[in-house]
Phi, psi and omega in degrees: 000148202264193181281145186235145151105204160267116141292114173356309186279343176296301199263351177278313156327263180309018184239298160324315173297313175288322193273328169299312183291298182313340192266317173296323195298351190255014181279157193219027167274150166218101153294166174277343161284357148261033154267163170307138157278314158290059204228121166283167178303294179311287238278303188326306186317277198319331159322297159311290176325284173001261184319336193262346157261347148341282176340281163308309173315306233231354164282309188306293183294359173274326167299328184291308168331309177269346167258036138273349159288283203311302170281326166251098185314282206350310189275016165312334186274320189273343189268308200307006166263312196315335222275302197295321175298323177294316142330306165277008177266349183282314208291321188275357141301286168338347204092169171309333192260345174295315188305358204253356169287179186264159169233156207285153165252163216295007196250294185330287179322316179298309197286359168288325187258329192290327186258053173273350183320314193294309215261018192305129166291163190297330216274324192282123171306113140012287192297136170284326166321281160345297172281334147327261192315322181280357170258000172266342187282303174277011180261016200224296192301338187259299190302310158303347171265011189251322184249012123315322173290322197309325143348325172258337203294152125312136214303298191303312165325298189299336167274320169314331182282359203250295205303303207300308189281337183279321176279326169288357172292331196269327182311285184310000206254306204290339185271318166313329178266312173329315185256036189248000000 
């Protein structure tokens, strides 16, 4: 008599199959042969507007970032992976064609802001507490305008947003937890 039910191998499978679908689903190339083919000239556009104020979103919490490194060093080592992942979440928003630019790298970033201290904007809070909080407030606030967006997004867009907005929840959980 066979077997009934889920097998081990079964459910190994299918935990592959599903982590195979999530690892494309998070790509943020658009050749043009996956787009729909009746996909209008208007929808592309609105698409592009899209991206580029996403985008404009996730540049702006990458400038907050640096300048609480640029005023506070000390948290440079800690902030600067949260800085850089927000950083490739602006450049795979912008698109394939913003993404082929280069981006400063993470050591390149640290030794920019450590030695920036003197010129630190006015917009980072004083306090390193303070400023904490004030990257959780806007990593909380860019990730609500992203799954905000989704509503408008095209499906693969709609999925780089669902991952972008899902990592600043963690971004905000882990700087939130951190300063407890």
């Amino acid at each position: 008599m066979g077997r009934t039910g889920t097998t081990r191998r079964r459910a190994l499978l299918a935990t592959g199959v599903a982590a195979a679908g999530l690892l494309t689903g998070c790509s943020s190339d658009h050749p043009a042969a996956r787009r729909e083919p009746g996909r209008s000239a208007d929808s592309a556009r609105a698409e592009a507007a899209l991206r580029r104020r996403l985008a404009a979103t996730s540049t702006a919490l990458r400038d907050e970032y640096d300048a609480v490194i640029a005023r506070h060093p000390a948290l440079a080592e800690r902030l600067t992976p949260l800085r850089s992942a927000v950083a490739e979440h602006a450049a795979a928003l912008a698109g394939p064609a913003a993404s082929a630019a280069p981006s400063p790298s993470v050591s390149a970033t640290a030794s920019a802001a450590a030695g920036a201290t003197a010129s630190a904007p006015a917009s980072a809070p004083a306090e390193p507490g303070a400023a904490l909080k004030s990257l959780v407030a806007a990593e909380r606030r860019t990730a609500d305008r992203h799954t905000a967006a989704l509503a408008d997004a095209e499906p693969e867009l709609a999925r780089l947003l669902a991952s972008v907005a899902a990592a600043g929840a963690a971004h905000a959980y882990l700087l939130a937890k951190e300063d407890a």
